[in-house]
N, C-alpha and C positions, 0 to 999 in steps of 0.2 A: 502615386498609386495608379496604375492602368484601371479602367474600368472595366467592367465584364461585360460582355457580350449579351445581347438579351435574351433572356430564358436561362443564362447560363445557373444561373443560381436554382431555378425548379429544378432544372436537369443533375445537379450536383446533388441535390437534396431527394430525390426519386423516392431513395430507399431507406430514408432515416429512420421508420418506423422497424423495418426489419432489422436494420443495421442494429438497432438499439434492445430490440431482442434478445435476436440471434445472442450477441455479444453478452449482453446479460446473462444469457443463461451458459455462455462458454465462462466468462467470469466466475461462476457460481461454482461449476466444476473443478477449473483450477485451484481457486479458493478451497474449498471441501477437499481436494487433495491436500495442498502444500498446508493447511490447517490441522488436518486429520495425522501428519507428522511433525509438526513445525513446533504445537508445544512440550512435545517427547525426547526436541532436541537435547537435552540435560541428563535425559534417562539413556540418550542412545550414548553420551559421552561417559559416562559413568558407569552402561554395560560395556562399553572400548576399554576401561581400563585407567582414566581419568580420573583422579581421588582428588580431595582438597574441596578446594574453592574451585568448581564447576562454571559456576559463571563468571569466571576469567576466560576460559578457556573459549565457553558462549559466545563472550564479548571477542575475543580475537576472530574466530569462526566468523560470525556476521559481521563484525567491520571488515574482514576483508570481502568478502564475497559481495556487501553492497558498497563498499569502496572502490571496486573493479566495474560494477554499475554506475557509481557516481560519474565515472571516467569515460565511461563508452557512451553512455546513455546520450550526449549533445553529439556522439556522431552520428549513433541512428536516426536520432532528429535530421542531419541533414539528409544520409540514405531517404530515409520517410519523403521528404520535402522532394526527391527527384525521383524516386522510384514507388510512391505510393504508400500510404500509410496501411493497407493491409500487407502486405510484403514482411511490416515489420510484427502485426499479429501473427504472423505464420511461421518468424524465426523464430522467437519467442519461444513458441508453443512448442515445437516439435524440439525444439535445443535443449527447452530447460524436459522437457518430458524424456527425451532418452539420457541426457545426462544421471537424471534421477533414477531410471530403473536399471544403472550400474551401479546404484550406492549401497545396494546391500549385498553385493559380493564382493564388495571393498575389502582384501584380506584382514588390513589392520588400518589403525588410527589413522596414520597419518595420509594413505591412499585415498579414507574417506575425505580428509579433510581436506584435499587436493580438488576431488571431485566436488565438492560441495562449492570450495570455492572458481571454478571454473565454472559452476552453474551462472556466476557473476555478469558472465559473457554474454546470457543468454536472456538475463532478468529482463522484465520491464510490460508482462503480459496487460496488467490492468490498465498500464497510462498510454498503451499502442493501443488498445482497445477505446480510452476513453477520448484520444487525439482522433480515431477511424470515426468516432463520432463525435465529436467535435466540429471537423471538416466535414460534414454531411447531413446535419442538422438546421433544419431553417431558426433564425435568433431568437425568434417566441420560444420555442420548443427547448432551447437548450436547455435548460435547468432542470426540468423534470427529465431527459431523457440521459444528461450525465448521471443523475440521483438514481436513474433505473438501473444502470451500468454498476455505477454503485452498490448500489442496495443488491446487488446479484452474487459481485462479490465480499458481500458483507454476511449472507443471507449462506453462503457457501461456506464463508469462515465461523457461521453459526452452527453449521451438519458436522464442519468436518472435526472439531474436535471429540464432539460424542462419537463419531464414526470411530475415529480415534482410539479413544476410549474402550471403546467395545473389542475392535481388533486388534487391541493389545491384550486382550485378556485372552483370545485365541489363538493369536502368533507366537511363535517359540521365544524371538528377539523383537526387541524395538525396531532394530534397524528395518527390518520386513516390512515395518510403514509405509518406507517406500517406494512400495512396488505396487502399493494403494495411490499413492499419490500419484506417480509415474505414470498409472492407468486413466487417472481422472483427469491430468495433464493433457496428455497426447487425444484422448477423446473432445476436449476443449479442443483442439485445434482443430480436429475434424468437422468441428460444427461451424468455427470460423472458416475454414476453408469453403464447405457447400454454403453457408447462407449469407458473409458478410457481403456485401458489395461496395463499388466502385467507381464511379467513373472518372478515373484520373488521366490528363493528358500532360505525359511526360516531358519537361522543359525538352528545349530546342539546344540549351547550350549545355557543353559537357561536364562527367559530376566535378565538381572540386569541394574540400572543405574548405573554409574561410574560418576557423572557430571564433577564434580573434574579433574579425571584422563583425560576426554575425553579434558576438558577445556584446558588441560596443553599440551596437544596434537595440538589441535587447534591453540593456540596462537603461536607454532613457525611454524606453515604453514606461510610463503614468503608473507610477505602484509596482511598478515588476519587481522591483530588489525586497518589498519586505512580500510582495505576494510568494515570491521561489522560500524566505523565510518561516512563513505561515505553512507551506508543503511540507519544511523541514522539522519545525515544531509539531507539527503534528504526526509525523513520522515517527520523529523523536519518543512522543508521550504516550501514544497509543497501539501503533504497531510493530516499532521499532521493539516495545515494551514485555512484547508477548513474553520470549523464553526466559525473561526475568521474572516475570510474576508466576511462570512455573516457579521457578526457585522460592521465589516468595512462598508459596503456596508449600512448598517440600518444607521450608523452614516453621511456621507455622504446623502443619500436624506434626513433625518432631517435637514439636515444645509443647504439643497434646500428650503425646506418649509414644509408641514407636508403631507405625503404620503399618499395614500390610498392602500389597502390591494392588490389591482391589479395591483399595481406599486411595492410595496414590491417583491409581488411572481413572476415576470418579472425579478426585476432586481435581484434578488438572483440564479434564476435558468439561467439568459443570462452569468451571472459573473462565473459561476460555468460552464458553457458549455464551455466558451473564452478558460479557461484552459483545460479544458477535451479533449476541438476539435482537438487545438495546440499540446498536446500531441498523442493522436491518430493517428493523420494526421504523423507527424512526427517520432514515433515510429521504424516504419518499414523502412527509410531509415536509422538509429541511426543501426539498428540491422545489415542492407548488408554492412556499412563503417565495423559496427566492425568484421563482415568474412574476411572481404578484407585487411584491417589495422590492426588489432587486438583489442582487446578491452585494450587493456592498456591504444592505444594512444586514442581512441574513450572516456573515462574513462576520459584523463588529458582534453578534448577537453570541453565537455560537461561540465564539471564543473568550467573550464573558463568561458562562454559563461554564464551557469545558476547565476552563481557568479553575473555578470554584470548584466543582466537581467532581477535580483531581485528589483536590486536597484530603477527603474523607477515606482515601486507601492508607495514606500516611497513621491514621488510627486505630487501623482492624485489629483484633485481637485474635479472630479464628476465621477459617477459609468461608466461615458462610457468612460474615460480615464481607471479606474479599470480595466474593460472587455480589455481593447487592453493592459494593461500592463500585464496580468497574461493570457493573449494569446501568450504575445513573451515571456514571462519567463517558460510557457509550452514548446512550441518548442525546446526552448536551452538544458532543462534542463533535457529532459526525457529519454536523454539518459545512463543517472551515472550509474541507476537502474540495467539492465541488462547487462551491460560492468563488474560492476561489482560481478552478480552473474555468471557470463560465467568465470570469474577469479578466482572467488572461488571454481567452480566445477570442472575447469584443476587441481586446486590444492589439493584437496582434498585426503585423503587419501582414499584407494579401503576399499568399504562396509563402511566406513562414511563420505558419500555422506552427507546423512539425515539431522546426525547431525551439519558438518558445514553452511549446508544450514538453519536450524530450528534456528543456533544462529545468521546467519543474516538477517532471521525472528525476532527474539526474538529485533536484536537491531532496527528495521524499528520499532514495536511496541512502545519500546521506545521511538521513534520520535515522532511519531503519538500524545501519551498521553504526551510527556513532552514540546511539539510544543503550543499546546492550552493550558496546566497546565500555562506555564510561561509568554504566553500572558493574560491569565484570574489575572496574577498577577499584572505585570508592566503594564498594561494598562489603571487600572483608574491612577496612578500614572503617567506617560513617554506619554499614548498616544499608539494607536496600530501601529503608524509607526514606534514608536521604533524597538519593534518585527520585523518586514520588515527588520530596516536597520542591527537588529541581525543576522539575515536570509541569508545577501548577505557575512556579516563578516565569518559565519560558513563557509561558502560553498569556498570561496577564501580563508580560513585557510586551508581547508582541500586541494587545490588545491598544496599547498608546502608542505603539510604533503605526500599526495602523492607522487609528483613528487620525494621527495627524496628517499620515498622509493623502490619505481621503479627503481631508480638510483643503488640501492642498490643492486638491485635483476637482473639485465635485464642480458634477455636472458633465464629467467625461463619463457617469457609469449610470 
């Protein structure tokens, strides 16, 4: 490892306080967009034309689009690592932002769904935001100022489904969502553009990918393989989860009686706020334990708790038992997230920062698309509390995969 020059680390770090901001509050926005549409995905599929089992179709839709993430995402890692990690908030932002204010002129089905998944290309805003401050954070500060990143787009994802909500009951079509989101998109970038900063000095030698070599590198970093796991699980159970627990949510008030569109769009955006709020609210204590404790223990903590947590959605009976079960399973659980990117970026090797940051991007993406893929499968068959009680098994699996390896490693964190 070369050493750094001196001062170079004040110098790098200048603008952590604003970086962590700024970014936060472009988080929030994007969040509040792609939120304020994201749990209507079901309704926009079944005003297209879509009948049957809806969340097949769900499940195909997100695993490919965060499948095509999964793939790209370790090479904007390396782009990031040569050409600066805001370069990669700014594609981001303005890709996935105009991509999305094409998708409600999508003539039919299949053009949306072409666009939607070409949005894939372009994912990746909150982990290029939380990589831009990662690398520009002095080591005391990281944990509360990931958890601020955090909690911004948590706090976003808590606005946007009432936004939501609300402007569905003034828009003609679902699909019109997104041209609320598209708006709150492209403004995020804006904000990232004037305030994020930078001071990065471009390598000397020319770009190449290596993914391979970079890969082989990565995996015997101290915890890396079950920390990219912990990203995945938690994608998996909680985010990944959203447009399923619409359906959850649709299935439920059918077995009440037959709904009307103003009870629909209430209880899909209160169910989707339960967890957004719980996470938000909570966030920013998850962040100051792990300054104080360290994020290892904060890490075994959180995924105890989220583990357990999960489990009491698997027994709701009506959507306002839903709304308080995946209110407390937000609180427990939101802290995995950020414990464990503040672990992966101590450990990191110096100048690829990006990239092991971008492959636990790459495995959250994963999550995301293979969370609703696998529920869109088993659940005309099993039922969607199957998925649930999968959900609580991952996260308590992962809980002994961790600890052992902690066991293994301590006193590297």
């Amino acid at each position: 490892m070369i050493a750094a020059a001196p001062g170079a680390d004040s110098e790098a770090h200048a603008y952590w306080r604003q970086n962590a901001t700024a970014l936060a509050a472009a988080g929030f926005l994007l969040s509040a967009g792609f939120s304020a549409s994201g749990p209507f995905l079901p309704l926009v599929a079944r005003e297209m034309g879509v009948a049957g089992h809806v969340e097949t179709w769900v499940g195909f839709v997100l695993g490919g689009y965060f499948g095509l993430s999964f793939f790209l995402t370790p090479v904007w890692g390396v782009v990031a690592d040569h050409y600066g990690r805001k370069a990669m908030v700014l594609r981001t932002s303005f890709g996935m932002g105009v991509l999305t204010l094409l998708m409600p002129v999508a003539p039919n089905l299949a053009s949306f769904t072409v666009l939607y998944l070409l949005m894939g290309t372009t994912n990746g805003f909150i982990p290029s935001c939380q990589a831009l401050v990662a690398t520009t954070t002095p080591a005391r500060r990281l944990g509360s100022s990931l958890a601020l990143v955090h909690a911004g787009a948590l706090l976003g994802g808590t606005i946007g489904p009432a936004l939501g909500a609300y402007a569905a009951g003034l828009l003609p079509r679902y699909r019109d969502l997104f041209y609320l989101n598209a708006g709150l998109v492209l403004v995020a970038g804006l904000l990232a553009l004037l305030f994020a900063r930078e001071r990065y000095g471009r390598p000397g030698t020319p770009f190449r990918l290596h993914l391979l070599r970079d890969l082989r590198i990565i995996v015997r970093i101290p915890n890396a393989v079950v920390l990219f796991l912990v990203m995945f699980a938690t994608s998996v159970t909680f985010f990944g989860s959203g447009p399923i627990v619409t359906v959850y949510v649709l299935e439920l008030l059918n077995a009440a009686g037959s709904p009307g569109a103003a009870d629909v769009n209430f209880w899909v955006g209160a169910v989707s706020v339960a967890f957004t709020a719980a996470s938000a609210f909570c966030v920013p204590a998850w962040g100051k334990l792990a300054d104080r404790l360290g994020p290892p223990r904060v890490l075994t903590l959180s995924l105890l708790l989220g583990g357990l947590a999960t489990l009491p959605v698997v027994f709701v009976e009506s959507v306002s038992q839903l709304a308080a079960a995946r209110f407390l399973a937000g609180a427990f659980a939101v802290g995995m997230g950020p414990a464990a990117l503040a672990i992966l970026k101590a450990r990191s090797p110096r100048g690829m920062e990006g990239r092991v940051l971008s492959y636990s991007a790459a495995f959250s993406a994963l999550g995301m698309g293979l969370g609703p893929f696998v529920a869109g499968q088993i659940g005309p068959w099993l039922g969607l509390r199957a998925f649930f009680v999968l959900n609580s098994a991952l996260l308590l699996g992962l809980l002994v995969a961790w600890w052992r390896s902690w066991e293994r490693s301590r006193g590297l964190a």
